[in-house]
N, CA, C and O of each residue as an XYZ file, in Angstrom:
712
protein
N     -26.694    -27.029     13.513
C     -26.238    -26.945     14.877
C     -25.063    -25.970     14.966
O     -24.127    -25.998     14.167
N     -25.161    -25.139     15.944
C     -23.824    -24.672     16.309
C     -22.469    -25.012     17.142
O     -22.367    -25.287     18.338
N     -21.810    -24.945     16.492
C     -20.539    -25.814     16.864
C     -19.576    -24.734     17.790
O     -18.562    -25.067     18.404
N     -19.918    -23.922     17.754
C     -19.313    -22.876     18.817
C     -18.761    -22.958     19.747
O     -19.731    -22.731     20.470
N     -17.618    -23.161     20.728
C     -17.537    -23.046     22.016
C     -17.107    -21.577     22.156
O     -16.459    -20.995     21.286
N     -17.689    -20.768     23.819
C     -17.959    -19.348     23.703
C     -16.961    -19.512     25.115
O     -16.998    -20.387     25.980
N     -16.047    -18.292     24.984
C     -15.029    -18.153     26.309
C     -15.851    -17.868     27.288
O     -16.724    -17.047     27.004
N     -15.841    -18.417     28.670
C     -16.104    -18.037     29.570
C     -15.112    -17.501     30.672
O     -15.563    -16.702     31.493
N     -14.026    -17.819     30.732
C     -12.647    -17.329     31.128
C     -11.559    -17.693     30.766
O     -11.414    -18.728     30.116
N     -10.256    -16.666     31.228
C      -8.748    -16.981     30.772
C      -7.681    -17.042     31.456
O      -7.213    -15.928     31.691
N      -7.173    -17.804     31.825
C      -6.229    -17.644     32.948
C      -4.897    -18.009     31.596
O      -4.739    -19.010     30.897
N      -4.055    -16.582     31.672
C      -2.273    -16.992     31.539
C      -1.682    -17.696     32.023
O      -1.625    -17.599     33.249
N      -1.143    -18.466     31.552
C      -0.146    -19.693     31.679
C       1.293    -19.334     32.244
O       1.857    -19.377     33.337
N       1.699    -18.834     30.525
C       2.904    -18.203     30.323
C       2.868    -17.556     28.985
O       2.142    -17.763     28.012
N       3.842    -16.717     29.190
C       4.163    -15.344     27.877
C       6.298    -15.871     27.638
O       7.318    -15.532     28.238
N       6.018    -16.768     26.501
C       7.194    -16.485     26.182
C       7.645    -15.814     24.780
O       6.876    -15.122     24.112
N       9.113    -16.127     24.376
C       9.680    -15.271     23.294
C       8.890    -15.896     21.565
O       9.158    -15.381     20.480
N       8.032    -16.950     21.749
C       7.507    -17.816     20.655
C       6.073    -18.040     21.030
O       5.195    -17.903     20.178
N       5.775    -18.405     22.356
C       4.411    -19.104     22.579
C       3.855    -18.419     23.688
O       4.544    -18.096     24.656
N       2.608    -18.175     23.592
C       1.323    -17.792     24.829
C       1.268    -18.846     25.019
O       1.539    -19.552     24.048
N       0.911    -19.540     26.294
C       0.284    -20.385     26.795
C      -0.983    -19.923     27.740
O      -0.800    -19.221     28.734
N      -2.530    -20.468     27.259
C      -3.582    -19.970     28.190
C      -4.572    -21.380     28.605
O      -4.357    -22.526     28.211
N      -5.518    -21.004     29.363
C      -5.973    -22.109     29.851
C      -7.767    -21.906     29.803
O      -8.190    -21.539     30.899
N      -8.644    -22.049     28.944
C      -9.613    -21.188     28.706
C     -10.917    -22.063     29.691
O     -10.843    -23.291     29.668
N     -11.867    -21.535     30.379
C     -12.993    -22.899     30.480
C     -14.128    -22.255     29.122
O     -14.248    -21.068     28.818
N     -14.673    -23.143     28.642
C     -15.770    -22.327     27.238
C     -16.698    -22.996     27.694
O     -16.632    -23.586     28.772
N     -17.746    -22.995     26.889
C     -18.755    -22.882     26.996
C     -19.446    -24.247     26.065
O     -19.429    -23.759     24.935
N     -19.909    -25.357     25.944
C     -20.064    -25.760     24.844
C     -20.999    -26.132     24.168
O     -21.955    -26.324     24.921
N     -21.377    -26.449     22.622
C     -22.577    -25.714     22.119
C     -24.140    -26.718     23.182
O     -25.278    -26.253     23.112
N     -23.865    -27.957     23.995
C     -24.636    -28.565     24.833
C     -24.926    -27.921     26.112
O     -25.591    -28.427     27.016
N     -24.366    -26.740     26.120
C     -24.126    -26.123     27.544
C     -23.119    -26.245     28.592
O     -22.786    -25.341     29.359
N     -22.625    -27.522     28.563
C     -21.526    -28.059     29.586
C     -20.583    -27.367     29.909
O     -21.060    -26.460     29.227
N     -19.488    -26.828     30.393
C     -18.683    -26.271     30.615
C     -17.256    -27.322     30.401
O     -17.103    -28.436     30.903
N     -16.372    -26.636     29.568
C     -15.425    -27.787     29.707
C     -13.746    -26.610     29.712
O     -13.666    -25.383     29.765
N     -12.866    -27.464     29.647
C     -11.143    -26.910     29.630
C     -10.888    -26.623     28.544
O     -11.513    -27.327     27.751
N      -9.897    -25.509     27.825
C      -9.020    -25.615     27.215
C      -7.887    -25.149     26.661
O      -7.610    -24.048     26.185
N      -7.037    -26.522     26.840
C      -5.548    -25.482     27.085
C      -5.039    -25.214     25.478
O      -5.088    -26.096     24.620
N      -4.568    -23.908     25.247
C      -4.029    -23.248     23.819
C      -2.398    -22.671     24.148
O      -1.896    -22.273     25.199
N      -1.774    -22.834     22.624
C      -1.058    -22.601     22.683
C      -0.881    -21.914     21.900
O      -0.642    -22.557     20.877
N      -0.824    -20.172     21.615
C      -0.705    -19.406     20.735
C       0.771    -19.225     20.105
O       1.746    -19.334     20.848
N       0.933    -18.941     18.696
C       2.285    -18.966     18.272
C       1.503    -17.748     17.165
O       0.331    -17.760     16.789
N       2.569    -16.753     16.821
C       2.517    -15.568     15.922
C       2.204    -16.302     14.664
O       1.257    -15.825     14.038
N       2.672    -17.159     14.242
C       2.352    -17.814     12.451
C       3.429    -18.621     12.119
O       4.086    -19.225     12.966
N       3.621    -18.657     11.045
C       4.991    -18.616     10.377
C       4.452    -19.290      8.915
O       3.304    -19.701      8.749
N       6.017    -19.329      7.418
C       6.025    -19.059      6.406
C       6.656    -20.518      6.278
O       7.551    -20.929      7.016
N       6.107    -21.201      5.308
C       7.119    -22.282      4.537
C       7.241    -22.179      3.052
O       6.222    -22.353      2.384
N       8.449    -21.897      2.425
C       8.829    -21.985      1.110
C       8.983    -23.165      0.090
O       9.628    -24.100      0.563
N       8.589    -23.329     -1.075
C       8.540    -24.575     -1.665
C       9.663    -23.562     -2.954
O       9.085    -22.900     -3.816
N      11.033    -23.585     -2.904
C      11.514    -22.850     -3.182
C      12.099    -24.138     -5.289
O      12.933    -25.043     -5.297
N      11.497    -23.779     -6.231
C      11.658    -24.781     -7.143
C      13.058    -23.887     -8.325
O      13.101    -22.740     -8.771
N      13.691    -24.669     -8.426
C      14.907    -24.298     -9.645
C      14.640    -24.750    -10.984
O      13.861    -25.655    -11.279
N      15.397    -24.003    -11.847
C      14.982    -24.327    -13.019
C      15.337    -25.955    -13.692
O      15.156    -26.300    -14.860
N      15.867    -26.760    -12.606
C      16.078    -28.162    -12.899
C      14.801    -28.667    -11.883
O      15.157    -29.335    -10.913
N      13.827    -28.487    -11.984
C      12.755    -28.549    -11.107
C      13.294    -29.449     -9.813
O      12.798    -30.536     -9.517
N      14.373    -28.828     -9.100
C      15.240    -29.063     -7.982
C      13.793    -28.786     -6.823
O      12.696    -28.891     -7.370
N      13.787    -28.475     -5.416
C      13.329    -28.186     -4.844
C      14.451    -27.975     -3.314
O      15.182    -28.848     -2.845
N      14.310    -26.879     -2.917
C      15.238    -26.287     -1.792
C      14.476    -26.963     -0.565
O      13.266    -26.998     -0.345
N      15.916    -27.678      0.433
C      15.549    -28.310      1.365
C      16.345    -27.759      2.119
O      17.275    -27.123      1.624
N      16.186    -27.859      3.609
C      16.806    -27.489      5.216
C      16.881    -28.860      5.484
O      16.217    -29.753      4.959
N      18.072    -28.987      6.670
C      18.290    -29.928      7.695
C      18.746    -29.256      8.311
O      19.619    -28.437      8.026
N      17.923    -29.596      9.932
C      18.470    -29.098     10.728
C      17.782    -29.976     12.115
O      16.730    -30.612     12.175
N      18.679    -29.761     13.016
C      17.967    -30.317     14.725
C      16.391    -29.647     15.452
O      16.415    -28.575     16.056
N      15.653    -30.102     15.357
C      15.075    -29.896     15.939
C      14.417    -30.393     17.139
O      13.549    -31.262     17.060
N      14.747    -29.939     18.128
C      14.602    -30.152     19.894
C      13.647    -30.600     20.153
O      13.872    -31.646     20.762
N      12.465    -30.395     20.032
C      10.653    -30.722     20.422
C      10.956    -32.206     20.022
O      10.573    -33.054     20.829
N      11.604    -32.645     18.864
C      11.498    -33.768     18.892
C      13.077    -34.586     18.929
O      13.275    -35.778     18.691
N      13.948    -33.689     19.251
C      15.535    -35.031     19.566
C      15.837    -35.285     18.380
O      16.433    -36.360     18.320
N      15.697    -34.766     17.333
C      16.027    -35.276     15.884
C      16.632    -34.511     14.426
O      15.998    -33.500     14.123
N      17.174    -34.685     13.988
C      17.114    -33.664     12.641
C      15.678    -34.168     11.925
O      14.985    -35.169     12.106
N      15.542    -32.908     10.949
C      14.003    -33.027     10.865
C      14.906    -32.361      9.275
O      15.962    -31.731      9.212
N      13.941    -32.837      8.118
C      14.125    -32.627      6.659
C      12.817    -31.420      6.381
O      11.670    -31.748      6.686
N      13.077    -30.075      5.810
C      12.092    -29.248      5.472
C      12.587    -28.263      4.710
O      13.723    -27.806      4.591
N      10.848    -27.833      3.869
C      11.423    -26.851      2.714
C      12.033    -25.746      4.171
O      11.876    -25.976      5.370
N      12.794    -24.456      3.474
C      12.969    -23.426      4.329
C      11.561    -22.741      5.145
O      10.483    -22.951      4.590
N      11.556    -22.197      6.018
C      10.690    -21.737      6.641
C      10.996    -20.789      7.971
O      12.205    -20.683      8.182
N      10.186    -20.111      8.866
C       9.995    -19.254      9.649
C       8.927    -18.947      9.902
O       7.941    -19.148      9.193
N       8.978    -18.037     11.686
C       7.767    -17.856     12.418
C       7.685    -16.437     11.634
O       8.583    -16.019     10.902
N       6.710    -15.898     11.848
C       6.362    -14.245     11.850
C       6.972    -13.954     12.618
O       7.088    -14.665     13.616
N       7.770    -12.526     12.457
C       8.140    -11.681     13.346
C       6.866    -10.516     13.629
O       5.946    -10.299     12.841
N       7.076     -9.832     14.970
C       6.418     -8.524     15.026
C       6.547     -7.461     13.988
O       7.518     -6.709     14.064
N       5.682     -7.314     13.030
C       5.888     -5.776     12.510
C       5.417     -6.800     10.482
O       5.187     -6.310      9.376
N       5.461     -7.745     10.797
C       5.276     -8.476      9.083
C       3.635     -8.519      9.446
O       2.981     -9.132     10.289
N       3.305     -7.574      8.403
C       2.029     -7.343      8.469
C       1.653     -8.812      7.157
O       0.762     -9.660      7.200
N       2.744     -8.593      6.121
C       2.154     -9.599      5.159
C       3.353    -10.785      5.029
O       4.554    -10.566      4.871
N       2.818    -11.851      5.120
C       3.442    -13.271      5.114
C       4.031    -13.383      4.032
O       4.724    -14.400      4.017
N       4.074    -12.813      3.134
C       4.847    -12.803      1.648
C       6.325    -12.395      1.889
O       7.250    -13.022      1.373
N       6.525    -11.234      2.757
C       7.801    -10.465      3.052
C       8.319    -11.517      3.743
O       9.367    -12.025      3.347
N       7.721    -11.958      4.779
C       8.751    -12.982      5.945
C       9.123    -14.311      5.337
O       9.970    -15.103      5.750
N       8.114    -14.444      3.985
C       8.814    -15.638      3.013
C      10.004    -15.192      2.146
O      11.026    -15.864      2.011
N       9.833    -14.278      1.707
C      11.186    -13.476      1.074
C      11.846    -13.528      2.106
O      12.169    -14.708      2.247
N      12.382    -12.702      3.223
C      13.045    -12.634      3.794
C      14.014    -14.237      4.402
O      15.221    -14.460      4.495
N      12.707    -15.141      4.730
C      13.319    -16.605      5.308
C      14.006    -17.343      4.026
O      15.061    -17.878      4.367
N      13.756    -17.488      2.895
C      14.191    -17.851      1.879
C      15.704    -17.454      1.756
O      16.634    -18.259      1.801
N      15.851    -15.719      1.550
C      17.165    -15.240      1.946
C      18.262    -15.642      2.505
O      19.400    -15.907      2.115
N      17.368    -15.634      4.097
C      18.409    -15.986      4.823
C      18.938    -17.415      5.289
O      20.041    -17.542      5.821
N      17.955    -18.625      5.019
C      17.875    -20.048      5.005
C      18.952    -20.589      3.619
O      20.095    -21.038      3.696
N      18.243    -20.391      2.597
C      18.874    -20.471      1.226
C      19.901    -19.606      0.509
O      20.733    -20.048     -0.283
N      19.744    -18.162      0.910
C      20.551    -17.420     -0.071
C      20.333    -17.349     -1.418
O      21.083    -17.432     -2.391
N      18.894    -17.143     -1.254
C      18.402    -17.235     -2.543
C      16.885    -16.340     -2.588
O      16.078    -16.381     -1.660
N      16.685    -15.543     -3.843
C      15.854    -14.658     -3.593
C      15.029    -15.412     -5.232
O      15.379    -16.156     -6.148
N      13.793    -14.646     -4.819
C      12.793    -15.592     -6.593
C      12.185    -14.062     -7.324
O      11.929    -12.945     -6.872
N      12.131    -14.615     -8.493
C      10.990    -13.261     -8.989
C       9.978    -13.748     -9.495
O       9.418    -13.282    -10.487
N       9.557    -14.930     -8.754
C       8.174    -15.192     -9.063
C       7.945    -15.937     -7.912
O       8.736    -16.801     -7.532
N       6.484    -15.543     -7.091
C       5.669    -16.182     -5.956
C       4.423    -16.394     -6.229
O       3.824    -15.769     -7.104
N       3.942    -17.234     -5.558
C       3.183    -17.984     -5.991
C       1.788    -18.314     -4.385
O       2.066    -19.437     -3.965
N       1.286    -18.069     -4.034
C       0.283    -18.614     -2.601
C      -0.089    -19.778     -2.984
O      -0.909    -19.907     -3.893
N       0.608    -21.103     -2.170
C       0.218    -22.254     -2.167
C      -1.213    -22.262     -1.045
O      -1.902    -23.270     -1.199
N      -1.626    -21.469     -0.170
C      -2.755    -21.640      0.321
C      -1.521    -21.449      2.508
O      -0.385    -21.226      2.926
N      -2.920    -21.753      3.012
C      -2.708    -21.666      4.302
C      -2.794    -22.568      5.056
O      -3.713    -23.280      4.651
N      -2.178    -23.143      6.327
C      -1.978    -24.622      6.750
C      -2.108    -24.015      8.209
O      -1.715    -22.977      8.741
N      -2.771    -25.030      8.585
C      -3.393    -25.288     10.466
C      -2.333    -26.214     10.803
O      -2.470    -27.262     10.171
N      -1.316    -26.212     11.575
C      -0.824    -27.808     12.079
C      -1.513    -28.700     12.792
O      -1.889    -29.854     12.589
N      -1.636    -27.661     13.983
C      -2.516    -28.757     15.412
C      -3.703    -28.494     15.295
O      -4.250    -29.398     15.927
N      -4.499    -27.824     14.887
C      -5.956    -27.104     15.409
C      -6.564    -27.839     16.695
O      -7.790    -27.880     16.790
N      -6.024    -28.236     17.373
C      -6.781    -29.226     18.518
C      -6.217    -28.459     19.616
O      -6.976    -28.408     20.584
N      -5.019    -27.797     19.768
C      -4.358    -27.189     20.814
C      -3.227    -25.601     20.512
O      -2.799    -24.736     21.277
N      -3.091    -25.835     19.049
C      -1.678    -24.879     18.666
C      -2.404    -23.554     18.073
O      -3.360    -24.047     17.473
N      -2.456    -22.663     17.968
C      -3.201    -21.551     17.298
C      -1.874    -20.769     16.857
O      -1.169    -19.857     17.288
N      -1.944    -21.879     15.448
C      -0.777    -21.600     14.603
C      -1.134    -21.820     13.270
O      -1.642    -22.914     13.023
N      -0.909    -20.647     11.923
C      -1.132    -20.654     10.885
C       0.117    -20.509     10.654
O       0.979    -19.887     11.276
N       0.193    -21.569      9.036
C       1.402    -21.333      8.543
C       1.026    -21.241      6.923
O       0.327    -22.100      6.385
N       1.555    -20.132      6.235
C       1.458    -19.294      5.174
C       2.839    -20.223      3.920
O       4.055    -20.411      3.955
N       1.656    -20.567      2.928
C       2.662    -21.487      1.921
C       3.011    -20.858      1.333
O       2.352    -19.830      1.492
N       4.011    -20.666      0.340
C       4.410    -20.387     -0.877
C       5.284    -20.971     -1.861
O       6.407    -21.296     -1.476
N       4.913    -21.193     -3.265
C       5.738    -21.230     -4.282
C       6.744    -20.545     -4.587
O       6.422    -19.434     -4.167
N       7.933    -20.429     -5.117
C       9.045    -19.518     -5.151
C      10.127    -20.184     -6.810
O      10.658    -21.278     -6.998
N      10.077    -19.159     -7.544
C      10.518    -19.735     -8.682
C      11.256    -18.732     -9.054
O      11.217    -17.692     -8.397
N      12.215    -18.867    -10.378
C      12.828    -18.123    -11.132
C      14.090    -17.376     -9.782
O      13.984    -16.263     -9.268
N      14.786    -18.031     -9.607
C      15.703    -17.991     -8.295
C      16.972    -17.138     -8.703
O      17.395    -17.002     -9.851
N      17.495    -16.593     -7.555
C      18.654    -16.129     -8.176
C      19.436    -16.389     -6.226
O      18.827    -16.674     -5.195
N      20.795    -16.153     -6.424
C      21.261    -16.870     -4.955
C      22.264    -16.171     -4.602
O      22.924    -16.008     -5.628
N      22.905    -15.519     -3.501
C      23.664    -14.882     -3.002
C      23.942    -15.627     -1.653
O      23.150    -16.552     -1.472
N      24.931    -15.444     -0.596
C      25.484    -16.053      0.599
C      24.300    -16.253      1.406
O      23.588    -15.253      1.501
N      23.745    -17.727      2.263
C      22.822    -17.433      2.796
C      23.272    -17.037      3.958
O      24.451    -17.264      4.228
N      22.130    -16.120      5.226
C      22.587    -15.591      6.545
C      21.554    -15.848      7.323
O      20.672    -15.003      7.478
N      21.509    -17.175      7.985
C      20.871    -17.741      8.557
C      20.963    -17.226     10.178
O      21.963    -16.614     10.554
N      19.884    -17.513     11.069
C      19.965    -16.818     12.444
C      21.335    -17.377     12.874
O      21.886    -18.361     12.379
N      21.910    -16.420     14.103
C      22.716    -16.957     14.684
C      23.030    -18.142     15.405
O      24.031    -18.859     15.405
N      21.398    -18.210     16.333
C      21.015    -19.676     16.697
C      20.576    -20.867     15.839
O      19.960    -21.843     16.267
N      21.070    -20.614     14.251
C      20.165    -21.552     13.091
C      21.633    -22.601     12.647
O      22.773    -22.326     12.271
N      21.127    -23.489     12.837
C      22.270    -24.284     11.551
C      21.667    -25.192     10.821
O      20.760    -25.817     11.370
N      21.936    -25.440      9.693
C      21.215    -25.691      8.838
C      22.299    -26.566      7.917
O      23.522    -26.428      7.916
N      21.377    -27.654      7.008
C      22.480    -28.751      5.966
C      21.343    -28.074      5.008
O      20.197    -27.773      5.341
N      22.008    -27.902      3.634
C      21.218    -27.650      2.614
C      21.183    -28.336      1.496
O      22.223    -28.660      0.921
N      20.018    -28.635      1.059
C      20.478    -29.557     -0.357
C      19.016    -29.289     -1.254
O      18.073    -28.545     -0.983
N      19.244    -30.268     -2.507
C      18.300    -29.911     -3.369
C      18.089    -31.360     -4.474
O      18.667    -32.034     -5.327
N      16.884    -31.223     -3.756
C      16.305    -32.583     -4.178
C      15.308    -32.604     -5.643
O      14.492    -31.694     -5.789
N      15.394    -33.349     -6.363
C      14.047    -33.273     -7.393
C      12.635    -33.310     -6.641
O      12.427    -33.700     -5.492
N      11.718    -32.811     -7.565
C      10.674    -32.698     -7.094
C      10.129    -33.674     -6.811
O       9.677    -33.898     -5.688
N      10.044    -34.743     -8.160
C       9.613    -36.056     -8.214
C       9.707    -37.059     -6.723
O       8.840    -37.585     -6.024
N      11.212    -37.012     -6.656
C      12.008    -37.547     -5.697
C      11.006    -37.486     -4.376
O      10.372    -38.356     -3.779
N      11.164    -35.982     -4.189
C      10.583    -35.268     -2.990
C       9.474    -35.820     -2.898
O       9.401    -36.037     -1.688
N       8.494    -36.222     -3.381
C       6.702    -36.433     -3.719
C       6.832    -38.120     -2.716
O       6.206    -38.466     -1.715
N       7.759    -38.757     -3.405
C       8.065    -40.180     -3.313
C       8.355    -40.091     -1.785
O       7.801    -40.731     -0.891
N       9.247    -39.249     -1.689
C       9.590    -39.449      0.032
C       8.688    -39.047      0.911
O       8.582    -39.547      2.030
N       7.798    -37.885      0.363
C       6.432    -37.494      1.274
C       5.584    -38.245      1.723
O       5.198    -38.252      2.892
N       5.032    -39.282      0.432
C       4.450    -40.541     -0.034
C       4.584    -41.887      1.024
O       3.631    -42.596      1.347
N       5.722    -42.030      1.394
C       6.509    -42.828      1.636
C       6.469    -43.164      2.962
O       6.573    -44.293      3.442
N       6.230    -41.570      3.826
C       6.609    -41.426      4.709
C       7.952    -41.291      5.179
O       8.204    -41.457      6.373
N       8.965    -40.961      4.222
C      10.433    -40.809      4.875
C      10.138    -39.218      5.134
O      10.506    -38.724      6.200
N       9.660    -38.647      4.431
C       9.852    -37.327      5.374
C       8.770    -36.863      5.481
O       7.908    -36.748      4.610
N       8.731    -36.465      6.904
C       7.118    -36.230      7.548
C       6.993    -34.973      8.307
O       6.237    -34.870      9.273
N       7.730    -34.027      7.871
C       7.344    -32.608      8.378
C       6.048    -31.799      7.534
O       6.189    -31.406      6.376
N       4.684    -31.613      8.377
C       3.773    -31.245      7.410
C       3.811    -29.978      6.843
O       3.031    -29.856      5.898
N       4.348    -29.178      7.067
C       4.375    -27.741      5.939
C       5.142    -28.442      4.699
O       4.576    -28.256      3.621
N       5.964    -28.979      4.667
C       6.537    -29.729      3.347
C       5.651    -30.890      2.838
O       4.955    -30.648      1.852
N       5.596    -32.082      3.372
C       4.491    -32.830      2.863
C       2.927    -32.065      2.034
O       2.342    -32.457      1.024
N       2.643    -30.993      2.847
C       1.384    -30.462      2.581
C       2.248    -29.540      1.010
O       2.067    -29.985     -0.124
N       3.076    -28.357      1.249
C       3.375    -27.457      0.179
C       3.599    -28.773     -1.147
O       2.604    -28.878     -1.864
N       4.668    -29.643     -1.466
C       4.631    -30.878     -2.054
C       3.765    -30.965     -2.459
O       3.680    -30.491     -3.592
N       2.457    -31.638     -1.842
C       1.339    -32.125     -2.631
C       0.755    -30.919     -3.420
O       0.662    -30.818     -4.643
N       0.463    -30.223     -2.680
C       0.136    -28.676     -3.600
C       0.558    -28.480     -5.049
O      -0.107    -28.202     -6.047
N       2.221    -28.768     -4.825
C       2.740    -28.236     -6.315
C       1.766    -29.101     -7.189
O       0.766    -28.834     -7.855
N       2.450    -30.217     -6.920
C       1.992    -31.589     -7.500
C       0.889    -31.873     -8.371
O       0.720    -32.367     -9.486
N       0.050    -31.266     -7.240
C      -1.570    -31.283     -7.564
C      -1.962    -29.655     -8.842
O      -2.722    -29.601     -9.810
N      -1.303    -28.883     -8.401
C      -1.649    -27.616     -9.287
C      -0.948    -27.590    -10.634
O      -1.000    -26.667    -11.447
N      -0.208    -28.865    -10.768
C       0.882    -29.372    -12.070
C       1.516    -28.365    -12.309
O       1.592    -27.818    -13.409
N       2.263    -27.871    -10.858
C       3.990    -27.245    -10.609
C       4.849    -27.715    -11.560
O       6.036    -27.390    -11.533
């Protein structure tokens, strides 16, 4: 069977500095006509950044969508002009951590929402570290710390920390016997 739904129109929502918003009707593979609303986002990069005390680099910071500080490896959206997701992980690492690796690693590629968000987010491993001042956005603040890996697995596990680019990069190491 084909699982296809085929655009039949698009009406813009909104165009902001992070998100398209569109409103599509498709087509669906029964014929029916149905809604659907998307929310396009450029991408973005999460780092599973590991030290030679098999530490693992963590962010805290507020995040608004949900009223909360939220626990995560470092990360970032794509900017315009990063043709390859490797650079904007170097680069977010940099400026999150202050810390640059000479060894990377592609943990693979992560969907968050697929039901509404048309958002890929690009994993990576990051090892053999070296660290200079980090220079985080102007609008960024950030608590930094560095947790064992082990530790980290347990809290994923656990459910104490439930941001999925980290939960997901985590199991990855884990599983590839990081």
């Amino acid at each position: 069977m084909d699982l296809t739904e085929r655009t039949i129109s698009r009406r813009d929502v909104y165009n902001g500095r992070i998100l398209r918003l569109h409103v599509d009707q498709v087509s669906l593979p029964n014929g029916a006509v149905a809604s659907r609303e998307v929310a396009d986002h450029p991408g973005g990069v999460g780092i599973l950044a590991l030290d030679d005390q098999r530490r693992v680099a963590l962010v805290r910071q507020y995040r608004y969508a949900f009223s909360r500080v939220v626990t995560e490896i470092p990360a970032g959206k794509l900017e315009i002009g990063d043709g390859d997701p490797l650079a904007a992980a170097k680069r977010e690492l940099r400026e999150e951590m202050g810390a640059t690796a000479r060894s990377w690693q592609s943990l693979g590629e992560l969907i968050p929402s697929p039901g509404c968000y048309g958002e890929t987010l690009y994993l990576y491993l990051a090892r053999e570290l070296s660290f200079e001042a980090p220079a985080p956005d102007e609008d960024e603040f950030l608590e930094r710390e560095w947790v064992p890996l082990e530790e980290l697995l347990q809290r994923c596990v656990s459910g104490a920390l439930c941001d999925a680019k980290t939960v997901a990069a985590v199991l990855k190491a884990v599983y590839l016997g990081i």
